[in-house]
C-alpha positions as YAML, in Angstrom:
chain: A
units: angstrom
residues:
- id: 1
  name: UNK
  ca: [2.13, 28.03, 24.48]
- id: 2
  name: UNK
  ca: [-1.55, 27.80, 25.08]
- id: 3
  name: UNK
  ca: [-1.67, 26.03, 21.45]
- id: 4
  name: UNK
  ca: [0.68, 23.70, 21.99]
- id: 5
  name: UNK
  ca: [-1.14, 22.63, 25.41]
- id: 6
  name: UNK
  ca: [-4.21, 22.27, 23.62]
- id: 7
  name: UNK
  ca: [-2.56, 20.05, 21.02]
- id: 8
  name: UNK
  ca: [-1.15, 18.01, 23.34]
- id: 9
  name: UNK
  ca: [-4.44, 17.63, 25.31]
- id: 10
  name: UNK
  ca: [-6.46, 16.57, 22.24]
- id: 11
  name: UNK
  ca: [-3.70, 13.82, 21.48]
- id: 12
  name: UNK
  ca: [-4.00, 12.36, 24.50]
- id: 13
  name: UNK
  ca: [-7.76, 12.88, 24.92]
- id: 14
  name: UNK
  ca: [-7.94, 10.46, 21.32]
- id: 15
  name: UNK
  ca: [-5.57, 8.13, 22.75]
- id: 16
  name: UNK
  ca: [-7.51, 7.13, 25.44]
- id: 17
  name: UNK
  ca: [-10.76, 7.30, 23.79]
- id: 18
  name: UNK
  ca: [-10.44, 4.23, 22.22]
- id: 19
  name: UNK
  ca: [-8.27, 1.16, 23.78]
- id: 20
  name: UNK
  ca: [-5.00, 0.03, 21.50]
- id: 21
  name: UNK
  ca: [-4.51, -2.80, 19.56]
- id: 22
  name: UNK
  ca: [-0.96, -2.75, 20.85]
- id: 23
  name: UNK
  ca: [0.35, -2.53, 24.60]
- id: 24
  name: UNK
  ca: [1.55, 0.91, 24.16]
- id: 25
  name: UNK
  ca: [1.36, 3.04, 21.10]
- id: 26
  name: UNK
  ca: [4.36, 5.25, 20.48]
- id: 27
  name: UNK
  ca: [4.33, 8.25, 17.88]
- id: 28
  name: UNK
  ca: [5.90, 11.60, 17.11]
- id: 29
  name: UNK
  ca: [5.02, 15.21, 17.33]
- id: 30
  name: UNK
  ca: [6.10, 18.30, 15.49]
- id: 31
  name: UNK
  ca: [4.93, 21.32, 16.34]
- id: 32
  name: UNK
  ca: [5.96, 24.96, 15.38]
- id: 33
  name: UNK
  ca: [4.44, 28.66, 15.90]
- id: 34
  name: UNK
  ca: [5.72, 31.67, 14.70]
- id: 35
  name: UNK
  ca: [5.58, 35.45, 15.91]
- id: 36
  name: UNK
  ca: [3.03, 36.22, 13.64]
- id: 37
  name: UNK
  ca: [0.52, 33.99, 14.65]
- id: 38
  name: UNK
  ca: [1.53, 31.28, 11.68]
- id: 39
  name: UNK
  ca: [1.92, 27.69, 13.04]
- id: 40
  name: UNK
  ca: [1.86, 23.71, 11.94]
- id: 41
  name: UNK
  ca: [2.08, 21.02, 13.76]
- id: 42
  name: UNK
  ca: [1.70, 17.02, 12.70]
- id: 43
  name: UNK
  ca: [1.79, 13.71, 14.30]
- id: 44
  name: UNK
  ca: [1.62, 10.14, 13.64]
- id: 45
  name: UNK
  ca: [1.20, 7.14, 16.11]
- id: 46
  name: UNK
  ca: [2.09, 3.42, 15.64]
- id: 47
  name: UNK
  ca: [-0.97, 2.66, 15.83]
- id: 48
  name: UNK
  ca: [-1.67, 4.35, 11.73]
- id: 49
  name: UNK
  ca: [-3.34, 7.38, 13.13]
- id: 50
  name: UNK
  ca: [-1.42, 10.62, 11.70]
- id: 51
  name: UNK
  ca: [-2.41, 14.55, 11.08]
- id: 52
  name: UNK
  ca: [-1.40, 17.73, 10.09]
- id: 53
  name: UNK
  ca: [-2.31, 21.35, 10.51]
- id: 54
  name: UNK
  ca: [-1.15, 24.67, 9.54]
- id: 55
  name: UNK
  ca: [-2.60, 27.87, 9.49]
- id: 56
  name: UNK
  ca: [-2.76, 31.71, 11.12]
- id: 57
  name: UNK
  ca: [-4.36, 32.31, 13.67]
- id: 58
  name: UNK
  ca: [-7.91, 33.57, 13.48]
- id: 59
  name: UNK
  ca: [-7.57, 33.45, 9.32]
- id: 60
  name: UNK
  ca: [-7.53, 30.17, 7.86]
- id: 61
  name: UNK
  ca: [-6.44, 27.07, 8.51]
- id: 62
  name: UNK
  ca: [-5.83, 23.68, 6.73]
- id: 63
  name: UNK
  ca: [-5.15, 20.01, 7.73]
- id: 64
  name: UNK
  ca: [-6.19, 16.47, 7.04]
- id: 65
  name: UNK
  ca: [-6.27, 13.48, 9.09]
- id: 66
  name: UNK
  ca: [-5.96, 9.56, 8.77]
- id: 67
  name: UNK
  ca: [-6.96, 6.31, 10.75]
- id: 68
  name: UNK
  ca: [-7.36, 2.72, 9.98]
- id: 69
  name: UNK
  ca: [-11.11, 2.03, 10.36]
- id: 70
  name: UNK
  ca: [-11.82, -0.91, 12.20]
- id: 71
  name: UNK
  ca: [-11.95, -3.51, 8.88]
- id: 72
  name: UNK
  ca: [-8.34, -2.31, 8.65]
- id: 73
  name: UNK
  ca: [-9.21, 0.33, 5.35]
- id: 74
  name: UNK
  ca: [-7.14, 3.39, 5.39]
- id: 75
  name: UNK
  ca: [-9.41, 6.71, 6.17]
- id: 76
  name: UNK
  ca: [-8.50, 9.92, 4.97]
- id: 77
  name: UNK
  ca: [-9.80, 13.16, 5.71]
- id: 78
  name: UNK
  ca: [-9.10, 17.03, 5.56]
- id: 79
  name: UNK
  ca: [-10.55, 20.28, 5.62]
- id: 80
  name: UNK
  ca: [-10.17, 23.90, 5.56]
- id: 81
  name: UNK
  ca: [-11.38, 26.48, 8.13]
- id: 82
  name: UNK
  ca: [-11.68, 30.07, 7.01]
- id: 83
  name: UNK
  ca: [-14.02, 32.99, 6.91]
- id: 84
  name: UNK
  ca: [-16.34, 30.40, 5.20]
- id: 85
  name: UNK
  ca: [-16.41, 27.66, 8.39]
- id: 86
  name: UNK
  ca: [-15.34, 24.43, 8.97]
- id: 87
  name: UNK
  ca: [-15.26, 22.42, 5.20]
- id: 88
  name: UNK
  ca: [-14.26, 19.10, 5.50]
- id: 89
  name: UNK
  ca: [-13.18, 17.46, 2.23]
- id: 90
  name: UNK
  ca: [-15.23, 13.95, 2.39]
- id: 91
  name: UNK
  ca: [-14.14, 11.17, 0.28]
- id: 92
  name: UNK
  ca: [-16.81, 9.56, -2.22]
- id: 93
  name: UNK
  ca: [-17.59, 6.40, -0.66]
- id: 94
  name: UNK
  ca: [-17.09, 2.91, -2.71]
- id: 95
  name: UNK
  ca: [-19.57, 1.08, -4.18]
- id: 96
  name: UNK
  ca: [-20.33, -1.97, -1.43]
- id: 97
  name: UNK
  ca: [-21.61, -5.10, -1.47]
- id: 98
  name: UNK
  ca: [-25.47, -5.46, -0.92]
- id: 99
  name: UNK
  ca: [-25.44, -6.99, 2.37]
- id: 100
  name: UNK
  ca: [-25.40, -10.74, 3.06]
- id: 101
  name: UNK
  ca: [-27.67, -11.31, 5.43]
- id: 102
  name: UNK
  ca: [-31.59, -13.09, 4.98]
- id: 103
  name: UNK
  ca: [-34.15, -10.84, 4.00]
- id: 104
  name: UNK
  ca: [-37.63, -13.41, 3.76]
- id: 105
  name: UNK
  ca: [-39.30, -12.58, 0.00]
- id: 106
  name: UNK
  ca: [-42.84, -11.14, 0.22]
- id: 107
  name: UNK
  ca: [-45.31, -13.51, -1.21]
- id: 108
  name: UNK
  ca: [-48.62, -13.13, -2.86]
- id: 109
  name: UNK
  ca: [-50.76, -15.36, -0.49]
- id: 110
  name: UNK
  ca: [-53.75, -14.11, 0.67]
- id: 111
  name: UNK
  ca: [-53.34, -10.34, -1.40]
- id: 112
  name: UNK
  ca: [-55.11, -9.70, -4.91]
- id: 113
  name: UNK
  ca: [-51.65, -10.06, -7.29]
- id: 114
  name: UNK
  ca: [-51.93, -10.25, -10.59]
- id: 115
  name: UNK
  ca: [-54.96, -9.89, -12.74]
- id: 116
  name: UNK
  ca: [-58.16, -9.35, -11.08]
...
């Protein structure tokens, strides 16, 4: 029970920590735990936010996580969490663009270039 609570807190602690494109977003839940200290639960939003996690308790647990960044590309992430720590699974980022804006070109004027 204490799971679930905690769950549900962190959902709605992320909803409100940024404000919504949209009016209201709506999304679902699933949740499940299981006498022996198994669980999962995922969740998605209609916003494009979505997760998933499953695991026993105290062992090792796995989940990933996606958003839509604010240029509108899809971010994914997961991780494990074991005897080892927390090991999220980055992404290799694309190659981008150089960036666009004016950089002024250093020039030679009054400095020794060149031959002496």
């Amino acid at each position: 029970m204490f799971r679930l609570l905690l769950i549900v807190s962190a959902l709605i602690a992320c909803a409100y920590a940024r404000p919504l494109d949209e009016a209201r977003a709506t999304g679902d839940v699933t949740s499940n735990i299981d006498p022996d200290g198994s669980y999962s639960y995922s969740y998605r939003t209609s916003n494009g936010i979505s997760g998933q996690e499953e695991g026993v308790g105290g062992q090792r647990v796995t989940g990933s996580y996606s958003y839509n960044s604010p240029e509108g590309k899809l971010i994914k992430n997961s991780y494990i969490a074991d005897e080892n720590g927390y090991q999220p699974s980055v992404p290799t980022r694309q190659p981008t663009r150089p960036p666009t804006t004016w950089i002024p070109s250093i020039s030679c004027r009054g400095l020794k270039c060149g031959a002496g």
